[in-house]
C-alpha positions as CSV (number, residue, x, y, z in Angstrom):
1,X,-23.0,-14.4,0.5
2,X,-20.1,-11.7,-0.7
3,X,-17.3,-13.2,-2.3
4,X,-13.8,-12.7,-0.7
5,X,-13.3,-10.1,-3.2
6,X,-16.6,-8.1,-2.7
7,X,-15.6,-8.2,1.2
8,X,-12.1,-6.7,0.6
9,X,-13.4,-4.1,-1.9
10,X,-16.3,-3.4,0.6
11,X,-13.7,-3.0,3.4
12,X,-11.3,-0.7,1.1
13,X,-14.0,1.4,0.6
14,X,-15.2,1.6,4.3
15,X,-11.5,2.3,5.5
16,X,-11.6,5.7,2.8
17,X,-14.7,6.6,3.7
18,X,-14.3,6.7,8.1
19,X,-10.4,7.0,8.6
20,X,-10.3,6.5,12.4
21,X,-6.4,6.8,12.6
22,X,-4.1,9.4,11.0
23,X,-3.1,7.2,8.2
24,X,-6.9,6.3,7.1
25,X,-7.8,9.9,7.4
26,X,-4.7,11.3,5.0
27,X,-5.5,8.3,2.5
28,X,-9.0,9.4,2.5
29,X,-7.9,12.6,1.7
30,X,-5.8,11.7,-1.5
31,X,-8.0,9.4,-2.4
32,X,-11.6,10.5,-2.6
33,X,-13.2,12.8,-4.7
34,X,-13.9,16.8,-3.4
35,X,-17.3,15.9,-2.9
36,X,-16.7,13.1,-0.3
37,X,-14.3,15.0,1.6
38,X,-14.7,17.2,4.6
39,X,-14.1,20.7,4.1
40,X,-10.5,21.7,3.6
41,X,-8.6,23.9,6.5
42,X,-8.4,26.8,4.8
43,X,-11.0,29.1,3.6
44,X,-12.0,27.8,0.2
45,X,-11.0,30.6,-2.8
46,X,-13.1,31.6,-5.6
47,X,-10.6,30.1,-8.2
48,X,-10.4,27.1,-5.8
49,X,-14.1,26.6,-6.1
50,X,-14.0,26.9,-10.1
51,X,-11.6,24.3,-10.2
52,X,-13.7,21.8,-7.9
53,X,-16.5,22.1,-10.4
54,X,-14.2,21.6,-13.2
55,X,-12.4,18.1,-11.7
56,X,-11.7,16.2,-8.3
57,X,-9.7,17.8,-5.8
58,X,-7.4,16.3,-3.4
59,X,-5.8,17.7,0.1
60,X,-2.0,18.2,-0.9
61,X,-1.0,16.9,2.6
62,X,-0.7,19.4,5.2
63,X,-0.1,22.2,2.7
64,X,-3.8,23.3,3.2
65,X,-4.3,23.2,-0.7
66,X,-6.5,21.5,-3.1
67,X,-5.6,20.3,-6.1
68,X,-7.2,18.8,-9.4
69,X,-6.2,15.5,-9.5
70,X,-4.8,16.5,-13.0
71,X,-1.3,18.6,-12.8
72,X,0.3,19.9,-15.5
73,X,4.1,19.0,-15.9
74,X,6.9,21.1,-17.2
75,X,8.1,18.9,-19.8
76,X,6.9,17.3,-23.2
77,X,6.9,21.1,-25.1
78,X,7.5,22.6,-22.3
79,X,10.9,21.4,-22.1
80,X,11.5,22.2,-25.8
81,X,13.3,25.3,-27.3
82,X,12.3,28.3,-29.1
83,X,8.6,26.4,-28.7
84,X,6.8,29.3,-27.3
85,X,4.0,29.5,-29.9
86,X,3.5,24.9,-28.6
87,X,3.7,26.0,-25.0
88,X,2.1,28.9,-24.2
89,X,-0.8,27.4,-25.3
90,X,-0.5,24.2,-23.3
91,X,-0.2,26.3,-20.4
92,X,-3.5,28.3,-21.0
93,X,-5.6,25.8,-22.0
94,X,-4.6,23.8,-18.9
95,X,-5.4,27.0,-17.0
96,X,-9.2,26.9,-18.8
97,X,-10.0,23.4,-17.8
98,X,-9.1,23.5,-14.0
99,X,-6.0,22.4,-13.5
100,X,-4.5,24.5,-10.5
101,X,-1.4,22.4,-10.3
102,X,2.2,23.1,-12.1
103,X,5.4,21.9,-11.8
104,X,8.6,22.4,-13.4
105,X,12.7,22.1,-12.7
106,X,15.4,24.1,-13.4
107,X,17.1,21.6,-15.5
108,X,13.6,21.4,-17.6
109,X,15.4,22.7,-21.5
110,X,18.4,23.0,-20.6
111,X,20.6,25.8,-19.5
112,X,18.0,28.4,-20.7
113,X,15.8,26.7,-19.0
114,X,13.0,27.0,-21.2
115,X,9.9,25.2,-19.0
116,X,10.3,27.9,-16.2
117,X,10.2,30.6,-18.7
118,X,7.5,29.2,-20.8
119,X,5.6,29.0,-16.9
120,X,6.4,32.3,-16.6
121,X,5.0,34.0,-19.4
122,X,1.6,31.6,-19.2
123,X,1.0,32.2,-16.1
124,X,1.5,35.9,-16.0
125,X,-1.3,37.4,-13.8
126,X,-2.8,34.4,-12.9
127,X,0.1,33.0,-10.7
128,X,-2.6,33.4,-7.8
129,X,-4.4,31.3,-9.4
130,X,-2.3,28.1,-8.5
131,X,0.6,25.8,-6.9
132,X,3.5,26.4,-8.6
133,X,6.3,24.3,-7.8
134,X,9.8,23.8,-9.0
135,X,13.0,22.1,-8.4
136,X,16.6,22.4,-8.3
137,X,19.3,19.7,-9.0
138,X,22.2,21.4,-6.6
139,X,23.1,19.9,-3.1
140,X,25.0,22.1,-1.6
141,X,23.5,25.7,-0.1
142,X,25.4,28.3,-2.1
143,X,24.1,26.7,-5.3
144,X,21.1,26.0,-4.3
145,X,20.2,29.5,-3.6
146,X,21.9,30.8,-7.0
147,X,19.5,28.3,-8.8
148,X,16.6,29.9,-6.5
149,X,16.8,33.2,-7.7
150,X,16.5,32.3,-11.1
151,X,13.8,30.3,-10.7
152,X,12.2,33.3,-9.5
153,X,13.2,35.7,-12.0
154,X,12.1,33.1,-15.0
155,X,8.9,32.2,-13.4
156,X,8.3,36.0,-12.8
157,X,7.1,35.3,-8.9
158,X,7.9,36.2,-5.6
159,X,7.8,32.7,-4.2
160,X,7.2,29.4,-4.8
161,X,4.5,27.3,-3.6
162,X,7.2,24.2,-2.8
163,X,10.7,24.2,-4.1
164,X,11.8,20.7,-4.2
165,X,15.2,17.8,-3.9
166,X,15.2,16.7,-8.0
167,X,16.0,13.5,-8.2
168,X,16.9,12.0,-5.4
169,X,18.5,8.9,-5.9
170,X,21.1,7.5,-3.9
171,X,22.9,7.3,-0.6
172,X,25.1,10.0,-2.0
173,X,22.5,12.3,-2.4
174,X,21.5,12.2,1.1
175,X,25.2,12.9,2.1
176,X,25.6,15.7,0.3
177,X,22.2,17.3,1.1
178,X,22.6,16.8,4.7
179,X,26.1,17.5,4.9
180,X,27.4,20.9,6.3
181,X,26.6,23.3,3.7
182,X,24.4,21.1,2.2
183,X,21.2,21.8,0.4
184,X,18.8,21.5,3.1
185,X,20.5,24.6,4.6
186,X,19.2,26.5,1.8
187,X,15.7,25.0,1.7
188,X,15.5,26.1,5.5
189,X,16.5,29.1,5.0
190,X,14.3,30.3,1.8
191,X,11.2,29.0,3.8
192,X,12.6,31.4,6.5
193,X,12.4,33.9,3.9
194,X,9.3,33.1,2.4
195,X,10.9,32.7,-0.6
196,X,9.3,29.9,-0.9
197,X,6.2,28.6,1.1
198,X,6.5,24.7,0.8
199,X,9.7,22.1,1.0
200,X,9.7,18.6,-1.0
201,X,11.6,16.1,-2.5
202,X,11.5,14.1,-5.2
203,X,12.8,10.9,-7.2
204,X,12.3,8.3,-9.8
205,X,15.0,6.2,-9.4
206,X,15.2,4.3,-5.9
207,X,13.2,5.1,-2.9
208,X,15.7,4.2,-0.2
209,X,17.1,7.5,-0.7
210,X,13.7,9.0,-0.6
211,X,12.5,7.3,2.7
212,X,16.1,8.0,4.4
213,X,15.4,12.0,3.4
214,X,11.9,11.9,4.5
215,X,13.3,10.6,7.9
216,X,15.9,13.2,8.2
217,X,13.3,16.2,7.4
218,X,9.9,17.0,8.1
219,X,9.4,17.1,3.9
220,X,5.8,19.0,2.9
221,X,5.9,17.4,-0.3
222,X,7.0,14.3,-2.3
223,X,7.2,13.5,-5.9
224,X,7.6,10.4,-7.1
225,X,7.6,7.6,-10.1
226,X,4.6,5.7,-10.0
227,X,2.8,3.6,-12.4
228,X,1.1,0.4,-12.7
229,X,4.5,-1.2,-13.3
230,X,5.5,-0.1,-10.2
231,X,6.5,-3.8,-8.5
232,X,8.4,-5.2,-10.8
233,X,11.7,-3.0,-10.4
234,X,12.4,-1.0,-7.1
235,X,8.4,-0.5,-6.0
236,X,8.4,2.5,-4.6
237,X,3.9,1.7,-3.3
238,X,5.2,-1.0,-1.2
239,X,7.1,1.2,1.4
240,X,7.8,4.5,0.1
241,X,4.1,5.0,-0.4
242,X,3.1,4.4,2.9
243,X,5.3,6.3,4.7
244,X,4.5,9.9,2.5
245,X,1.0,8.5,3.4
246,X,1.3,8.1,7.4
247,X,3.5,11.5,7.5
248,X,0.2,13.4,5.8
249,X,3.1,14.8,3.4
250,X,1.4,16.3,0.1
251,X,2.2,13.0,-3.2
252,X,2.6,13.8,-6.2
253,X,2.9,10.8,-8.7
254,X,4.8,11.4,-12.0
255,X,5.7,8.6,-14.9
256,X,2.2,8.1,-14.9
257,X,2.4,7.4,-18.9
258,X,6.1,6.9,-18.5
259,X,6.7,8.9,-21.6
260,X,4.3,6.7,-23.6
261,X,6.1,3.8,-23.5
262,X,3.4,1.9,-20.8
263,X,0.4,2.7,-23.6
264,X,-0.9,-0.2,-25.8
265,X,-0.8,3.0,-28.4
266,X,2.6,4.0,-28.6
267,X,5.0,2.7,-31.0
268,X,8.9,2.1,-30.7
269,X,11.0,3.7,-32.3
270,X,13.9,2.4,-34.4
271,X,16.1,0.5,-32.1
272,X,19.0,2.2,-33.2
273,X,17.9,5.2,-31.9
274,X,17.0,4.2,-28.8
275,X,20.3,2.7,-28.3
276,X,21.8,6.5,-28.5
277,X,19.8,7.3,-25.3
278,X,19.2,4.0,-23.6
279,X,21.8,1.3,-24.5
280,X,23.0,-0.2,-21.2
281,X,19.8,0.6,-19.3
282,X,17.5,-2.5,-20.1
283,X,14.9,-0.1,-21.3
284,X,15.1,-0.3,-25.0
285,X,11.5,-1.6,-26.1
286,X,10.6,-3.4,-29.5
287,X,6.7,-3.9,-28.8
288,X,4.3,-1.3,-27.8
289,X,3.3,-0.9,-24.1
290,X,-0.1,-2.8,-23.0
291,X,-2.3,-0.2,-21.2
292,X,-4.8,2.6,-22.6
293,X,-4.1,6.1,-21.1
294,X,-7.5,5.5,-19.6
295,X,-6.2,2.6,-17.1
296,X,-2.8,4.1,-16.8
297,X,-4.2,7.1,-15.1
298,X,-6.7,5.4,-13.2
299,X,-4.7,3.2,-12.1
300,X,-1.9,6.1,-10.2
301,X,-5.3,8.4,-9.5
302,X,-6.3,5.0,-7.3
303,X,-3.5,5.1,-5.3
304,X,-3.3,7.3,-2.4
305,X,-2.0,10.1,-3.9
306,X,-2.8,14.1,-4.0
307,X,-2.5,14.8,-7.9
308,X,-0.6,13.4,-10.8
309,X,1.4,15.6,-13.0
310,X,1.8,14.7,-17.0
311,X,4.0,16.4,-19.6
312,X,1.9,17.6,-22.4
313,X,3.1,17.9,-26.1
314,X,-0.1,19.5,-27.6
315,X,-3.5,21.2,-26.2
316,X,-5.6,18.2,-27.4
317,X,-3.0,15.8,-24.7
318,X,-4.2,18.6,-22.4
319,X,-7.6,17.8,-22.9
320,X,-7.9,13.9,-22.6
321,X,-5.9,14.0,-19.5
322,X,-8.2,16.8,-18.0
323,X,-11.1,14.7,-19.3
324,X,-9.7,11.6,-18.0
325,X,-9.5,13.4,-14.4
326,X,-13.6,14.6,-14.4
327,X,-14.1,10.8,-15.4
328,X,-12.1,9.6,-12.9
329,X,-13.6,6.5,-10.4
330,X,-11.4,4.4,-7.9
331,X,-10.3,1.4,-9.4
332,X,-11.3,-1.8,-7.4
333,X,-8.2,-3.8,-5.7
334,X,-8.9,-6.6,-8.1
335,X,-9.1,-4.4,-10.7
336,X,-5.9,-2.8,-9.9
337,X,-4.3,-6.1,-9.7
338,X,-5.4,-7.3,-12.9
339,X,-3.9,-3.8,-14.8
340,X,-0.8,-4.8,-12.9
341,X,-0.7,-7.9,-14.5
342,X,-0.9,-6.4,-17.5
343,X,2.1,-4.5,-17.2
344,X,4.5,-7.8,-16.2
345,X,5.6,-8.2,-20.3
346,X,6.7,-4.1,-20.9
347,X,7.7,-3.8,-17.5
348,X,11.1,-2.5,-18.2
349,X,10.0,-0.2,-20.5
350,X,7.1,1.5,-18.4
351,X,9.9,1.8,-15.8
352,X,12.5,2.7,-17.8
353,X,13.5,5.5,-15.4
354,X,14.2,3.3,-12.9
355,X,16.7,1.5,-14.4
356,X,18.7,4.6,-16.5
357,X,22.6,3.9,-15.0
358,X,23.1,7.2,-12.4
């Protein structure tokens, strides 16, 4: 006789595997492995093929693109100045191993903005190659726009893939986005341009904010905070999750390694120093985190999400994360759970960017 948790893995994996409503079908689609999946949409591309044999690919949503379950993200070195000879690399060895996902901001290093440039210059006739997506900070249109062309310029393209809400937070937010000559009337109108192909959102610090955007606008793509920490502070699985799930929008999960600070490997450092950056936000941490980068990523790659994107600092981080994705196997529900669990003593600390005061 199965036990009760055999049954409910049994029934998790039957659910994946036939998807009779729209919901089961998208989660199948984040969730499984390129070779359980039907046939995307869209014609499958030589460089899209090279990647499948290199790591698991996901649907991103409706976009009609696959992507390695590994995405590279523009900060750690890429974030950093004058670090072109740190970078570059990153970017190119990322390239090498399969991963056909990057994203970056316009607020990545600063007013030079030193990740799209560094993005620029690595991906310099290969930008066919991938998704390239980046973000902007404004809310109102005229910004917005301004940013836009810039982005262009750094990232030497023609278009984005998705250009994306950073950091949406708050109710304010929304306001403004939506307001009359809000954001959103850029986003419409770039699409309208093809200046850029794609339309997101993203955000790490609430997801009321998120859901209430999503409701207002049919969103191709969301980004979001997600780790297994997740339901201690503001879970954004319990309800955000789902919904990015049932729309078929294209997830991206970020704060997979929260910065190190969720990793059994990491060490603090000095509280005083931590106190210059986080005093006030309850995420100053004196022990190391509890998880190996191993269950951390399996544990966000388990969820039903399209890819996750990390911030590298060196070609070797590159590496183990693209390793980590080939090696990649759905965590069981129990098994989820008990990496969960795990997570309950640092919990402020692997969420740290939850709780930063906005």
């Amino acid at each position: 006789m199965k036990t009760p948790d055999q049954l409910r893995n049994e029934g998790r994996r039957n659910f994946l595997k036939t998807g009779g409503s729209a919901i089961a079908a998208s989660v199948a689609a984040a969730a499984l492995p390129t070779k359980a999946l039907a046939e995307p949409a869209i014609p499958t591309t030589a460089a899209a093929q090279a990647v499948q044999e290199m790591m698991p690919t996901r649907n991103l949503g409706r976009t009609g693109f696959r992507a390695g379950i590994f995405g590279l993200g523009g900060q750690g070195a890429l974030e950093k100045h004058d670090n072109e000879a740190v970078a570059i690399p990153i970017i190119e060895r990322a390239l090498e191993l399969g991963v056909n996902y990057f994203d970056t901001s316009a607020i990545y290093g600063g007013p030079d903005r030193w990740s799209e440039q560094y993005l620029g210059r690595g991906l310099k006739g290969r930008r066919d190659r991938v998704f390239l997506a980046s973000k902007t900070k404004e809310r109102t249109r005229d910004a917005a726009l301004r940013n836009l062309e810039v982005s262009l310029k750094l990232l030497n393209t023609d278009h984005l893939d998705t250009w994306q809400l950073h950091d949406v937070g708050i109710q304010e937010d929304i306001d403004q986005i939506f307001g009359k000559g809000g954001a959103i009337e850029a986003f419409t109108e770039a699409r309208d341009q093809k200046m850029v192909r794609h339309l997101g959102i993203t955000g790490r610090f609430r997801p009321e904010a998120l859901m209430e955007g999503i409701r207002r606008f049919p969103f191709d793509t969301v980004l979001m905070g997600l780790n297994a920490a997740d339901k201690y502070h503001y879970s954004f699985a319990k309800e955000l999750l789902p919904m990015a799930v049932e729309k078929q929008m294209g997830i991206i999960g970020m704060k997979v390694m929260a910065r190190g600070r969720i990793l059994s490997s990491w060490t603090p450092p000095p509280v005083d120093e931590q106190k210059r950056s986080w005093e006030g936000t309850g995420a100053i941490a004196t022990t190391p985190g509890t998880l190996t980068k191993h269950e951390t990523m399996f544990y966000t790659l388990s969820l039903p999400i399209s890819t996750a994107i990390i911030g590298c600092d060196t070609v070797a981080q590159v590496e183990e994360c693209a390793q980590l994705a080939r090696d990649f196997t759905p965590l069981s529900d129990r098994q989820m759970t008990e990496l969960a669990d795990k997570t309950e003593p640092i919990a402020e600390q692997a969420l740290f960017f939850r709780l930063m005061p906005r």
